[in-house]
C-alpha positions as a Markdown table, in Angstrom:
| # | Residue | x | y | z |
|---|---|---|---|---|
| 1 | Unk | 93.5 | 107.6 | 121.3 |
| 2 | Unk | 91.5 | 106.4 | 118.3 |
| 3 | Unk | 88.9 | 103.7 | 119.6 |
| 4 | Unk | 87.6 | 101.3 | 117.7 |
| 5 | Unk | 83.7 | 101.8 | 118.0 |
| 6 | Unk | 84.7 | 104.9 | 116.5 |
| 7 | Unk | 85.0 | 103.2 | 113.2 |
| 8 | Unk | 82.1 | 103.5 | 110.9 |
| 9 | Unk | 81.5 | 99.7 | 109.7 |
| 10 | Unk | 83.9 | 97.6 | 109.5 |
| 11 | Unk | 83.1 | 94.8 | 112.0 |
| 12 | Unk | 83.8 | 91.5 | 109.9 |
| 13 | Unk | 87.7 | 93.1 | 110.1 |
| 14 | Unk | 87.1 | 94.3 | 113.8 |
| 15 | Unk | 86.3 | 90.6 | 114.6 |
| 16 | Unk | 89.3 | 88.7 | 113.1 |
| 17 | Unk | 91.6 | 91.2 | 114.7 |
| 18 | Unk | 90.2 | 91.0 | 118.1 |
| 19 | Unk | 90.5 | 86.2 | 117.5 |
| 20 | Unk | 93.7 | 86.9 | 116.4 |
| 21 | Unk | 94.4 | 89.5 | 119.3 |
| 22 | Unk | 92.9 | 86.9 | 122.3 |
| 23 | Unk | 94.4 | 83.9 | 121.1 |
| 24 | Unk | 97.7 | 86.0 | 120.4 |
| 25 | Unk | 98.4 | 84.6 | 117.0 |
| 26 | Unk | 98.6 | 87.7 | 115.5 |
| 27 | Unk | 100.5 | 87.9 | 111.8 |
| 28 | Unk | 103.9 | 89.3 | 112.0 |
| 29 | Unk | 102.9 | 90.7 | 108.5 |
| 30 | Unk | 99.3 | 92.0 | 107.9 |
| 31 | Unk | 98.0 | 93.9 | 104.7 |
| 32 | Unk | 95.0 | 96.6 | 105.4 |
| 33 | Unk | 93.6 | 97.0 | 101.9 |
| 34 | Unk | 90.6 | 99.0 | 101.0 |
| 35 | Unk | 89.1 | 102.3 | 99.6 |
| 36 | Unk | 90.1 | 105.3 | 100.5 |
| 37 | Unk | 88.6 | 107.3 | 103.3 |
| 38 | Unk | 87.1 | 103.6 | 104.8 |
| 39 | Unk | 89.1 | 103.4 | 108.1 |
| 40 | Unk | 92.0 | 101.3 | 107.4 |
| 41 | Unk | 94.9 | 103.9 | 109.1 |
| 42 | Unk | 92.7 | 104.1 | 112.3 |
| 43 | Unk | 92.1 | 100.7 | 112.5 |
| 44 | Unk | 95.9 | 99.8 | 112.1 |
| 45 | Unk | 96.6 | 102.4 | 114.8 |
| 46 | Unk | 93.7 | 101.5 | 116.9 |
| 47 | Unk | 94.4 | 97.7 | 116.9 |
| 48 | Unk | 98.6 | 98.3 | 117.6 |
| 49 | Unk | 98.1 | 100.7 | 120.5 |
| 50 | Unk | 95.8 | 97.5 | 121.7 |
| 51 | Unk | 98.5 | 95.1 | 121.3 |
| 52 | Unk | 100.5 | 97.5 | 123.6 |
| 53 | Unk | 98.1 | 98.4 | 126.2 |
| 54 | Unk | 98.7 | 97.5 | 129.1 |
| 55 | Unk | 94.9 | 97.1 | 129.5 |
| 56 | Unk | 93.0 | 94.1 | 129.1 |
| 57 | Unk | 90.0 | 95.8 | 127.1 |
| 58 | Unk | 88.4 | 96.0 | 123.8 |
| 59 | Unk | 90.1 | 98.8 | 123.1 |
| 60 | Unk | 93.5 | 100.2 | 124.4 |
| 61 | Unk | 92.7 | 102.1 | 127.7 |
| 62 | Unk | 94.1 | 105.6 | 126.8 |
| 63 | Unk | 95.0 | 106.2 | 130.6 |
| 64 | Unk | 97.9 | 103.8 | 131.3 |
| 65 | Unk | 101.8 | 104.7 | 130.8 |
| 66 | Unk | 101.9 | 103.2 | 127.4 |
| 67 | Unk | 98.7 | 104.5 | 125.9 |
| 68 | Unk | 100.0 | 108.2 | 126.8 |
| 69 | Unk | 103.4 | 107.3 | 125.1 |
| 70 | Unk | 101.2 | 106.6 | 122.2 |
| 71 | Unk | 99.2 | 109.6 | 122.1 |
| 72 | Unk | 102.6 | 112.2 | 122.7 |
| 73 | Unk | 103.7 | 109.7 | 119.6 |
| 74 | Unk | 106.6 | 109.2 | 121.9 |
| 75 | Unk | 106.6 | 104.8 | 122.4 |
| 76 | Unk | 110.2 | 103.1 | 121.7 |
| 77 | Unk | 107.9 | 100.3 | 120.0 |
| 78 | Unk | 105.7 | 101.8 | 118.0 |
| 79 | Unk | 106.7 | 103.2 | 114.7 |
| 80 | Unk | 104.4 | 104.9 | 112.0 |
| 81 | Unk | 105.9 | 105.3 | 108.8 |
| 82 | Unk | 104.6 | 106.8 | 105.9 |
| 83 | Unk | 105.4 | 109.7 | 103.1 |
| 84 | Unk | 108.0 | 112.1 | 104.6 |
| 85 | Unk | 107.5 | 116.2 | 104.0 |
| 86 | Unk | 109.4 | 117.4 | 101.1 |
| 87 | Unk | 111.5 | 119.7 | 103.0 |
| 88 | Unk | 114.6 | 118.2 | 104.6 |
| 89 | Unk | 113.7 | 116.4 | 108.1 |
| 90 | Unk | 115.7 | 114.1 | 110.3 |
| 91 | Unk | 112.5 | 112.4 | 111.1 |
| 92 | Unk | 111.3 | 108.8 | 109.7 |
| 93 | Unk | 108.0 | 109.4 | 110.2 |
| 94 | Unk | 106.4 | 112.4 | 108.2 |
| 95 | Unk | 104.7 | 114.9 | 110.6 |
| 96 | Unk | 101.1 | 114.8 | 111.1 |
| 97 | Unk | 101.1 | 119.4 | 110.4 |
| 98 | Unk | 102.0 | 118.4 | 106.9 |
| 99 | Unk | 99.6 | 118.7 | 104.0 |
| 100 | Unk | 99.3 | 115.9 | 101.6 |
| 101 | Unk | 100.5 | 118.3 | 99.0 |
| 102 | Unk | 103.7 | 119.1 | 101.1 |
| 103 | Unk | 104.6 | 115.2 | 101.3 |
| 104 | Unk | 107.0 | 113.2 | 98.9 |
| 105 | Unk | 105.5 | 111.4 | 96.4 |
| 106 | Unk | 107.0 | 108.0 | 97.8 |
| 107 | Unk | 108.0 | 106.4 | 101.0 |
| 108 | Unk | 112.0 | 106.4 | 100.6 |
| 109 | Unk | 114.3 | 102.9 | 101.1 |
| 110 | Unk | 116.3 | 104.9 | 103.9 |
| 111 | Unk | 112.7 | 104.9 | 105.8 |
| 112 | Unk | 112.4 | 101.1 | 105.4 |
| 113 | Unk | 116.1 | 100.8 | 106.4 |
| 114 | Unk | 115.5 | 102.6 | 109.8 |
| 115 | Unk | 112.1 | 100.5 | 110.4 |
| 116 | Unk | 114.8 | 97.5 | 109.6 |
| 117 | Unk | 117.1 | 98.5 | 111.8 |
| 118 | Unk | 114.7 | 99.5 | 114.9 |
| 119 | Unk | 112.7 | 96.6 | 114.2 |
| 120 | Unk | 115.9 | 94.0 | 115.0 |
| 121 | Unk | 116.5 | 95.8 | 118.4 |
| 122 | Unk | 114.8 | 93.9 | 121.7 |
| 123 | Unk | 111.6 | 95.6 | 122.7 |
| 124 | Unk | 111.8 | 98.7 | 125.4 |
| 125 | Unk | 108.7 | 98.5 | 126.9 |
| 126 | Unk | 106.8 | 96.2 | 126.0 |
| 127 | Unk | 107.1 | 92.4 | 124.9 |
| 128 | Unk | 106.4 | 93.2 | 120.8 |
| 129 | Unk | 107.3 | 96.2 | 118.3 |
| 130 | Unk | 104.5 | 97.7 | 116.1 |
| 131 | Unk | 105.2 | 99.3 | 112.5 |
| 132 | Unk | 102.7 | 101.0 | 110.9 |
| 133 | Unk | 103.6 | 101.6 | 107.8 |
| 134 | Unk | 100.7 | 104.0 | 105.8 |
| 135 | Unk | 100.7 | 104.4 | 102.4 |
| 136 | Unk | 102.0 | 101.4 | 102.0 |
| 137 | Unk | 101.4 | 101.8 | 98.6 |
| 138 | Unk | 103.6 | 104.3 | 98.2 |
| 139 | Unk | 107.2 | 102.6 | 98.7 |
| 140 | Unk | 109.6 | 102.7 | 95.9 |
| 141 | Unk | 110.7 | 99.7 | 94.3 |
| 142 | Unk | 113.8 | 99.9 | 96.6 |
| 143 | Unk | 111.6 | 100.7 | 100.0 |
| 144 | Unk | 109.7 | 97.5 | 99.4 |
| 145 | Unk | 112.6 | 95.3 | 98.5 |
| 146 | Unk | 114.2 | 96.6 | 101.7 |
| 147 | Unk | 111.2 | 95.4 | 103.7 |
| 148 | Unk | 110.9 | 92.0 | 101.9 |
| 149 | Unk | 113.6 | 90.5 | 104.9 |
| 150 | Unk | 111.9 | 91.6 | 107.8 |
| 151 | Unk | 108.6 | 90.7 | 106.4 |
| 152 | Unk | 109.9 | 87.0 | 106.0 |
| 153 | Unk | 112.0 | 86.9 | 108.9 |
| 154 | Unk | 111.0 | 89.5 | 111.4 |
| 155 | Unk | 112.4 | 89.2 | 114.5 |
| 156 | Unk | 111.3 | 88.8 | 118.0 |
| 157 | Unk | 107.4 | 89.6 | 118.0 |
| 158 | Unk | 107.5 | 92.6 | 115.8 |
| 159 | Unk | 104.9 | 93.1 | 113.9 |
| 160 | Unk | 104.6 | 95.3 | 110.4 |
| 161 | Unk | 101.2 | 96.5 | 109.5 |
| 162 | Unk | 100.9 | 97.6 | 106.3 |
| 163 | Unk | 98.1 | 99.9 | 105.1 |
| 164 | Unk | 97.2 | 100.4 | 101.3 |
| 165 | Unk | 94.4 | 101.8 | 99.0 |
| 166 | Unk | 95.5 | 99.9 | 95.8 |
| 167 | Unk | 97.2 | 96.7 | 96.7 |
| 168 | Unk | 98.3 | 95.8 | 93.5 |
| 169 | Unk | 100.7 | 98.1 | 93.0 |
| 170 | Unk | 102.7 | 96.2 | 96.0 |
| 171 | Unk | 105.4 | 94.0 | 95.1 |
| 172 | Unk | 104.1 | 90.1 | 94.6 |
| 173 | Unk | 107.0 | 89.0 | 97.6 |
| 174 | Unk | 105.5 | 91.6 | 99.8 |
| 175 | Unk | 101.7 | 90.9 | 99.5 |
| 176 | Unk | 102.5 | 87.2 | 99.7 |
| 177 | Unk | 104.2 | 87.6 | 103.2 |
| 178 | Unk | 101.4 | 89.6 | 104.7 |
| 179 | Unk | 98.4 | 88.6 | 105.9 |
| 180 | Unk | 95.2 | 90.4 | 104.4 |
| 181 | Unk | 92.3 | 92.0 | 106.2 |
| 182 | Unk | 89.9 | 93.4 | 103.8 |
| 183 | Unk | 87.7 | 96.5 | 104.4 |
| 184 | Unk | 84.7 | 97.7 | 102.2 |
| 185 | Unk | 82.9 | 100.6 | 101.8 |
| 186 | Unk | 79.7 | 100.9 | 103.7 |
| 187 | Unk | 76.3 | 100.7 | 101.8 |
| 188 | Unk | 74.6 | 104.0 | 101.5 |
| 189 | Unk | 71.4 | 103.8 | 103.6 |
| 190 | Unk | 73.9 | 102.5 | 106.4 |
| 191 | Unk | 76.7 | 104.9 | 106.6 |
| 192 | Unk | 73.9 | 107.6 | 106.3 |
| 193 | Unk | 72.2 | 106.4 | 109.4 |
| 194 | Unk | 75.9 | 106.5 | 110.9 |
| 195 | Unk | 76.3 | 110.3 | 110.2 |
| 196 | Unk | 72.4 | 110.9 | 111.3 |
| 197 | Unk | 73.9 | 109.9 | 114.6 |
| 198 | Unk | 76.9 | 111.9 | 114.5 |
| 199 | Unk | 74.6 | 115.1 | 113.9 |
| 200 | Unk | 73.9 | 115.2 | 110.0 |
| 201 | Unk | 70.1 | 115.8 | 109.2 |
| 202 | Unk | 68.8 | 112.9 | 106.7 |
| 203 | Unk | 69.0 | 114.8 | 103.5 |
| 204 | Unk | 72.5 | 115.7 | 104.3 |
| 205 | Unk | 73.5 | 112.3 | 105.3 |
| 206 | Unk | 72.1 | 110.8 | 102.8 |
| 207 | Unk | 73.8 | 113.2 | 100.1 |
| 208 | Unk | 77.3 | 112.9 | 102.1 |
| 209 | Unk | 76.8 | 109.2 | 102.1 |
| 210 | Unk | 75.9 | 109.0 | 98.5 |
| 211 | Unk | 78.6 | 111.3 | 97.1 |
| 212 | Unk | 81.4 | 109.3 | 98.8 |
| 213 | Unk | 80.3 | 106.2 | 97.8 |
| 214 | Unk | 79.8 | 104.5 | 101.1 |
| 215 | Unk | 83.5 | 106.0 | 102.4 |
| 216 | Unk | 82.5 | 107.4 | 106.0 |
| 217 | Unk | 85.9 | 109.2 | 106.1 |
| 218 | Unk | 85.3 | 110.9 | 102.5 |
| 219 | Unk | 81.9 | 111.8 | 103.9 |
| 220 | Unk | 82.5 | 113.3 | 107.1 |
| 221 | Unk | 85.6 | 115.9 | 105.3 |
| 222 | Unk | 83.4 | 116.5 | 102.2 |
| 223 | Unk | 82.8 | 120.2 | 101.3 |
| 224 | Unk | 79.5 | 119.9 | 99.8 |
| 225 | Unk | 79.0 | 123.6 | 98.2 |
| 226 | Unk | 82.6 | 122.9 | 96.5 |
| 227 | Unk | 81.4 | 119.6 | 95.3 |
| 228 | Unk | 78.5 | 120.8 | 93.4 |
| 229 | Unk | 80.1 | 123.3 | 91.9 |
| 230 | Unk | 82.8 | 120.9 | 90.6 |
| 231 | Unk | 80.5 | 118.6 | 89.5 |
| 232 | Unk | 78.4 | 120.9 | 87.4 |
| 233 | Unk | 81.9 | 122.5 | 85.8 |
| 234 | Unk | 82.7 | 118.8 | 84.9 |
| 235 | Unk | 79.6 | 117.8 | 83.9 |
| 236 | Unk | 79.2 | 120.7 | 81.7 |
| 237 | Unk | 82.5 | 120.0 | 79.9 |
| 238 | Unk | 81.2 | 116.3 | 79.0 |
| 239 | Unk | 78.1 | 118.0 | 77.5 |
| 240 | Unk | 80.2 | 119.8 | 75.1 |
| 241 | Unk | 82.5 | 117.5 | 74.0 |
| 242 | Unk | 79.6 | 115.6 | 72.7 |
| 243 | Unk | 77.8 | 118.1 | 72.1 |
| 244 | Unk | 77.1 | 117.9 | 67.8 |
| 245 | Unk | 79.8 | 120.8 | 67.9 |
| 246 | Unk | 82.3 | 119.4 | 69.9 |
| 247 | Unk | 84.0 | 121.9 | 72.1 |
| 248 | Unk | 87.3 | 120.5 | 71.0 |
| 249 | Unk | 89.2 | 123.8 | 71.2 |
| 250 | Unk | 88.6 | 123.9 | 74.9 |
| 251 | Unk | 89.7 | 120.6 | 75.2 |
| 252 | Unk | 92.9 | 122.0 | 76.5 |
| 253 | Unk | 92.1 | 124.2 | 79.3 |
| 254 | Unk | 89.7 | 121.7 | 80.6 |
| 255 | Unk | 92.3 | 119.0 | 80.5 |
| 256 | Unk | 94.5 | 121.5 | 82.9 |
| 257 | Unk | 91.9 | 122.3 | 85.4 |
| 258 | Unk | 90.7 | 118.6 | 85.5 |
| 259 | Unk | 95.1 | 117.9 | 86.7 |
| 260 | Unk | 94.9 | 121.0 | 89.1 |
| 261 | Unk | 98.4 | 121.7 | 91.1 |
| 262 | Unk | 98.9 | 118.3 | 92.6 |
| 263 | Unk | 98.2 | 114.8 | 92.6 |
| 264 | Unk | 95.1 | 115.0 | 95.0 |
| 265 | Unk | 93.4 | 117.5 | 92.8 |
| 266 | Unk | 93.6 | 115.2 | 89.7 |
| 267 | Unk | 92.2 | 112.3 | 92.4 |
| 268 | Unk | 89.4 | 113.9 | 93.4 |
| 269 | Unk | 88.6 | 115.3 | 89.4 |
| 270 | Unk | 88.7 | 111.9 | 88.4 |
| 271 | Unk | 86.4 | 110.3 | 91.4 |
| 272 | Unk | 84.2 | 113.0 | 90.7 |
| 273 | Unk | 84.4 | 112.2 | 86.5 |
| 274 | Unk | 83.9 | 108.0 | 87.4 |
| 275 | Unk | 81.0 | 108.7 | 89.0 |
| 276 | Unk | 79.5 | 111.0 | 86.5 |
| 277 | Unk | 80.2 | 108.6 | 83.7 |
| 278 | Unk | 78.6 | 106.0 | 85.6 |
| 279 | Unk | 75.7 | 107.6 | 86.3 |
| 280 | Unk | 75.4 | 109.1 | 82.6 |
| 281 | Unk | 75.2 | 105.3 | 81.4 |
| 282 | Unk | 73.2 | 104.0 | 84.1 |
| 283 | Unk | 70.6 | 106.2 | 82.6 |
| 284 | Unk | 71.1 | 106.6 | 79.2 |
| 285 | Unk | 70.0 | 102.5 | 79.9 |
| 286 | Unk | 67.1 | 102.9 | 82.4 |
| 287 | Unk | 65.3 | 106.6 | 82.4 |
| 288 | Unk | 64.4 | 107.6 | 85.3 |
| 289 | Unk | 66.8 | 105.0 | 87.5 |
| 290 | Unk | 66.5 | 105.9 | 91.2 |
| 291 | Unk | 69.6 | 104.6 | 92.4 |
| 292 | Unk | 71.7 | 107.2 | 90.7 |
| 293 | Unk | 74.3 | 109.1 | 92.5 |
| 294 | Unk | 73.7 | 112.6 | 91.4 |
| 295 | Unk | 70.0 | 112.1 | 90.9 |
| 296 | Unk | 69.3 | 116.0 | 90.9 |
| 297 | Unk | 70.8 | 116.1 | 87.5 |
| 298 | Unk | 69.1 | 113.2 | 85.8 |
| 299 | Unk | 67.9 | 114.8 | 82.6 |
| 300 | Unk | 71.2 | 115.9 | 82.2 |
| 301 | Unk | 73.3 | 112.7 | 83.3 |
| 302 | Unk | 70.2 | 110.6 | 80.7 |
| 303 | Unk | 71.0 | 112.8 | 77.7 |
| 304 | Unk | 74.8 | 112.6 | 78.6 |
| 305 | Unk | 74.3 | 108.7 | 78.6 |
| 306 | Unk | 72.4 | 109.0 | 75.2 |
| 307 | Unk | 74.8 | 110.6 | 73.5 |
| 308 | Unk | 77.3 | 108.5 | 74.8 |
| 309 | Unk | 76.1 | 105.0 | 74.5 |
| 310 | Unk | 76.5 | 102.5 | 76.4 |
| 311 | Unk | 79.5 | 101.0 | 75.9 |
| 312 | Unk | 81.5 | 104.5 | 75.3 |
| 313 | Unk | 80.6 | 105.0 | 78.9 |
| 314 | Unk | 81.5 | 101.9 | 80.4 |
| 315 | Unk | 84.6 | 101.5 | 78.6 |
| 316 | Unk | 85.2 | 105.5 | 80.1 |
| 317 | Unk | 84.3 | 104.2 | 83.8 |
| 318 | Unk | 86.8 | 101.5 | 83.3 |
| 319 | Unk | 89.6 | 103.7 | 81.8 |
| 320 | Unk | 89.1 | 106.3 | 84.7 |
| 321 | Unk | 89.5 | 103.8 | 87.0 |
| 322 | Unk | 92.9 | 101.7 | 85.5 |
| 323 | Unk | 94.0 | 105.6 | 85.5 |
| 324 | Unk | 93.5 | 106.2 | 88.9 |
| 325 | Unk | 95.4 | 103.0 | 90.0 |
| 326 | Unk | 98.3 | 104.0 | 87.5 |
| 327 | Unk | 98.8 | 107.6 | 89.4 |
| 328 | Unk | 101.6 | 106.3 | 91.6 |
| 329 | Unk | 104.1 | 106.0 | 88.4 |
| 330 | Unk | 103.8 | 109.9 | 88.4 |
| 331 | Unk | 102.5 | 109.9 | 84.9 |
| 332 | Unk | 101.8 | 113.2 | 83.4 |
| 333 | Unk | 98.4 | 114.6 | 84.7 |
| 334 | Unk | 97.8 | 117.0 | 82.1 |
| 335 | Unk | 97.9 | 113.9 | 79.6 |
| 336 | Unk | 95.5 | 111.6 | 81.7 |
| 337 | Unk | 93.3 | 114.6 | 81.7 |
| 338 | Unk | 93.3 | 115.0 | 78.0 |
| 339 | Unk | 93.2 | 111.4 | 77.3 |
| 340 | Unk | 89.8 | 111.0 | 78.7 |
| 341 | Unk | 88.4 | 114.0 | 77.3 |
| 342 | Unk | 89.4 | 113.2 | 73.5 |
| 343 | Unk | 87.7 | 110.0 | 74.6 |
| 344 | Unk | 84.7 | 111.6 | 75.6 |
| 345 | Unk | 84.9 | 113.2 | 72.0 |
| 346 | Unk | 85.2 | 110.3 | 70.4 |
| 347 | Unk | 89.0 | 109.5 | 70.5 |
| 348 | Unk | 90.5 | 106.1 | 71.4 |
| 349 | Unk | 89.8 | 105.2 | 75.1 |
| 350 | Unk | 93.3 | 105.8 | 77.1 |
């Protein structure tokens, strides 16, 4: 049973849920949006197992009837939906053995459906129905427009909690009918201190901390060694594209190992290059700035930045990011790959 003191940060959030919890005007439609990796799916499954505990506690108790329905995943009102596996499976909700890279790229209207259908039947337990539904951002067109109905008119006290990384790519109708609770990434120096106390030593934490940009879950899962070495391969391929020689004839290979085998891998490649970029103009700008991400490789991130310029690597930062965002339309990844790098060699930005 997740609790919520578990949760790194996060308390502005923790507090509106727990007013709208004791004076039970809770949203039949609420929006989770943040980062990745910042807590939002524990926090939506933390805060429905309290709605349906039979507890009266900050947190749902974990001991009663209901909570261990929860925790088998086995409670007639509480329904977490998200991508299912890409083998056939007569489940709605995708198993929690699967792999990111064994899920479908979308949640499917015939999940939505079922939620539709479940969500009209009188509670069996308890006096309300809880929907999870996580990535929300990853309905289809048609999943969404199915949910659009039950958003606007949902019945009895059921209540859909929707859970999303990049908001925007959510229909209008559906964001407008959902009630938003916003969560951030931590500041450095704090989520640091937070994994000093789960049993990182300071330089760790603070490197952890640093490389996942405030995100405690990115920090606690990264592999550090693996990092590095993906960061120097990366870096070293920006070197040579602006190098006075570029490396153009490379351009291609890098581009593939930059997309990897799947969608995650091209995530991660790109986090990793935004960062990077950022840093490279941050001190092309200001030698010797301290508040660099990867400030073990400032000599190499200034002269990066120098050759760069300023606004070639802000204008980079800005298309890595609208690229990121775009992922969902299952654009080629080999082709964002090589769009960015023929920028960094002085092609049109993508």
């Amino acid at each position: 049973m997740i609790r919520t003191d578990e949760i790194m940060g996060q308390q502005a959030s923790l507090r509106l849920l727990e007013r709208m919890r004791d004076g039970d005007r809770v949203p039949h439609g609420l929006l989770f949006q943040g980062p990745e990796g910042i807590g939002k799916a524990s926090m939506a499954l933390a805060f429905a197992a309290r709605l349906l505990c039979e507890g009266d506690g900050k947190d749902a108790c974990g001991e009663c009837g209901t909570c261990r329905l929860i925790d088998s995943g086995n409670h007639p009102d509480m329904l977490a939906v998200t991508r299912l596996p890409k083998k056939p499976t007569s489940s709605v909700s995708a198993t929690a053995r699967s792999t990111v890279e064994d899920l479908r790229s979308f949640i499917l209207v015939d999940q939505i459906r079922e939620l539709t259908r479940v969500a009209a039947m009188t509670p069996r337990r308890s006096s309300r129905r809880l929907f999870v539904i996580d990535p929300a951002d990853r309905m289809n067109v048609e999943a969404q427009n199915a949910l659009l109905k039950t958003l606007e008119e949902p019945p009895g006290r059921a209540v859909l909690i929707l859970v999303a990384s990049r908001p925007h790519l959510l229909l209008p109708t559906v964001r407008s009918r959902c009630f938003v609770v916003g969560f951030a990434a931590l500041r450095i120096a704090e989520l640091a201190e937070r994994l000093e106390q789960r049993g990182f030593d300071r330089s760790e934490a603070l490197t952890r901390a640093a490389l996942a940009e405030g995100r405690p879950g990115r920090a606690l899962t990264l592999d550090l060694e693996r990092h590095r070495q993906r960061r120097d391969d990366l870096l070293g391929w920006l070197e040579s594209l602006v190098a006075p020689r570029p490396a153009l004839a490379e351009l291609p290979a890098f581009a593939a190992d930059i997309a990897g085998k799947t969608e995650t891998h091209l995530v991660e490649n790109l986090e990793l290059l935004q960062v990077l970029l950022r840093d490279a103009g941050r001190a092309g700008r200001n030698p010797g700035d301290a508040g660099l991400v990867h400030a073990d490789l400032s000599g190499r991130l200034e002269e990066l930045g120098n050759r760069l310029g300023p606004e070639l690597a802000a204008g980079l930062v800005r298309s890595v990011e609208r690229l990121r965002g775009q992922l969902r339309f299952n654009l080629n990844r080999t082709l964002i790959a090589e769009s960015i790098l023929a920028a960094v060699a002085g092609g049109p930005l993508p």
